[in-house]
MARBA-550869 format. One record per residue (C-alpha): x, y, z. Coordinates in steps of 0.2 Angstrom, whole numbers, plus 5000, padded with zeros to 4 digits. Example, Ala and Ser with C-alpha at 12.3 -4.5 7.8 and 13.67 -1.06 7.14 Angstrom:
<sites>
506249785039;506849955036;
</sites>
This chain:
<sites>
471547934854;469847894850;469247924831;467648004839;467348094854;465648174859;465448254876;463848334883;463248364865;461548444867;460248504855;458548614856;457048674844;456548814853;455848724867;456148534862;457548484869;458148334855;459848274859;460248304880;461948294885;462548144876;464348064877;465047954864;466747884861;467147774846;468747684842;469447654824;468847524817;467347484827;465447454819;464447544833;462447544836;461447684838;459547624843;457847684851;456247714849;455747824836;456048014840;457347984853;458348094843;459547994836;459348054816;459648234826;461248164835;462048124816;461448294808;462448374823;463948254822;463848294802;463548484803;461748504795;461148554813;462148674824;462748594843;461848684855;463148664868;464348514869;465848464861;466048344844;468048304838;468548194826;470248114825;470748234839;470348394830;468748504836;467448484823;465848564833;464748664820;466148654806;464748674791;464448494783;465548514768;467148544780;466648394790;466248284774;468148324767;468748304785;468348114783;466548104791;465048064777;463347984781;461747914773;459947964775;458447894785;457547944770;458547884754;459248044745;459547954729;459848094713;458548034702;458648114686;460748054686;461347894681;461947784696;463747784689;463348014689;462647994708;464347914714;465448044703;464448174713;465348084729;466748074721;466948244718;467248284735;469148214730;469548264713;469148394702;469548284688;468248204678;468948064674;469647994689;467848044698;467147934685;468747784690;468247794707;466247784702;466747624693;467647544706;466247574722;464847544710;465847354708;466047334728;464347394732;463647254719;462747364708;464147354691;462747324678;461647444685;462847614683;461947684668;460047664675;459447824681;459247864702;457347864700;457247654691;458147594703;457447484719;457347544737;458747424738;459847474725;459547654729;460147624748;461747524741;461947674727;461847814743;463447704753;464147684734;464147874734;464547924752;466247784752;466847894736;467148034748;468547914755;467747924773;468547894789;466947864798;465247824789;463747854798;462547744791;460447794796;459347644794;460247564779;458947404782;457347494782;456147434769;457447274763;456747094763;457546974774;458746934759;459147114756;459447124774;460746974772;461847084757;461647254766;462347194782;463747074771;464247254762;464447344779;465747194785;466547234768;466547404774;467547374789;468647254782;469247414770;469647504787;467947644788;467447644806;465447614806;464147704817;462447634810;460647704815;459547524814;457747464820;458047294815;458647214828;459047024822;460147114811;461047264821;461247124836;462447034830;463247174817;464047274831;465047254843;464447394854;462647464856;462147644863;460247674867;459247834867;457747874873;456748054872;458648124870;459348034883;460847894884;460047764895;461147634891;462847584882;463647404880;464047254871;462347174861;462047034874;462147144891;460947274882;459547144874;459547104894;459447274901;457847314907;457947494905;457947464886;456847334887;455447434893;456047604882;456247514865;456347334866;454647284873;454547114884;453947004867;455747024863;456246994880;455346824880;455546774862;457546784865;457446694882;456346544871;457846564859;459246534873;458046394880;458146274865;
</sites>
C-alpha cells in the first residue's frame, strides 16, 4: 500500500486550469521532489493534498483511506502537515508558543504541549532561541521554527514548500541536514524546491510540473537529462554546466 496516492487530481479557477490530472504515488519513507518552473502549479497541488483548496475532480488517499476535500484540520490530525512558500511564522508568540500551537493538534494539555515544544525546538537546532518572539527571529530560523511546528503535529507525511528559499549556501547545508534527520525519524518527505544543487541529490525521486501538467517522473540523474524538463525548467546553462561537471 502506498502512503500517498493521487490520481487524476485536477484543479480550476474559474477558467484557469492549475493542477491537470496529476498522478502521484509515494511510498513510506521516501524524500520525494516536486519542481518546475514558477506557476506550474505545484504550491496548488499541496493546498489540495492538504485541504486548503477543494479537488476539482480526482482522487487524493492517504494511508489507504480517502482524504479528497476532507477540511485541513481533519487532514492535519490524520498525519499529513506542511510548510509555507511564504513563511507563516506567529510573530507576536515566542518560538517555544509557535511550536506549542503545533503541538496542540495532540494534547490538550499544556504542559506536555510545552514538553514536545522543547524537544522539536532541540532537533530543529533552535534550543536558545524558544523565548525570542516569531517576528526577531531570521528567515532562517523562522523556516526551521515552521518545520519545528508542523513535526509537533506528529506527521506521517510532511510536505515541505521551498524550505531553501532565501538561505545562504551554509543555511542550505543545515536545512537539507534537518530534512535527513527527518527521514531518519520515519516522516515521509514531499518537498517543493528551486534549488536544484540542493533537491538533486536530497531525493531519491523527482516529479516535474509544467503549466499544471506532469511532464516528467524519475530518479535525479535520468531527469537533470530529460530534455523535456530541460527546456521547461531547467534551461540548457544547466544542461551544459552539469555535462562540464561529469567531464572533469
Amino acid at each position: 500500500m502506498k502512503l500517498l496516492e493521487v490520481k487524476g487530481l485536477t484543479k480550476k479557477f474559474a477558467g484557469l486550469v492549475a493542477n491537470d490530472s496529476l498522478d502521484l504515488e509515494i511510498d513510506q519513507g521516501e524524500i520525494v521532489g516536486l519542481i518546475g518552473p514558477n506557476g506550474s502549479g505545484k504550491t496548488t497541488f499541496f493546498n489540495c493534498i492538504c485541504g486548503v483548496y477543494p479537488v476539482t475532480k480526482g482522487s487524493v488517499r492517504f494511508e489507504g483511506r480517502e482524504i479528497t476535500n476532507f477540511p485541513a484540520h481533519k487532514i492535519c490530525k490524520g498525519g499529513i502537515a506542511r510548510t509555507f512558500q511564504l513563511v507563516n511564522t506567529l510573530m507576536n508568540m515566542t518560538a517555544l508558543e509557535n511550536v506549542m500551537v503545533g503541538a496542540f493538534c495532540r494534547t490538550t494539555n499544556t504542559n506536555r504541549a510545552r514538553e514536545i515544544a522543547e524537544e522539536l525546538l532541540e532537533f530543529s537546532g533552535l534550543p536558545e532561541k524558544k523565548d525570542i518572539l516569531g517576528s526577531d527571529l531570521t528567515i532562517a530560523d523562522k523556516k526551521r521554527l515552521e518545520v519545528a511546528r508542523a513535526l509537533a503535529t506528529k506527521p506521517r507525511l510532511l510536505l515541505l514548500d521551498e524550505a531553501m528559499a532565501g538561505l545562504n549556501p551554509t543555511e542550505q547545508k543545515e536545512a537539507v541536514e534537518l530534512i535527513r534527520r527527518i527521514q531518519r525519524e520515519g516522516i515521509t518527505l514531499l518537498v517543493v524546491e528551486h534549488v536544484m544543487q540542493v533537491i538533486m541529490p536530497l531525493c531519491e525521486r523527482l516529479v516535474v510540473l509544467d503549466a499544471g501538467k506532469k511532464i516528467a517522473a524519475d530518479v535525479p540523474e535520468r531527469i537533470a537529462n530529460d530534455e523535456r524538463v530541460i527546456k521547461a525548467y531547467l534551461g540548457e546553462r544547466y544542461y551544459a554546466k552539469r555535462a562540464t561537471l561529469r567531464s572533469e
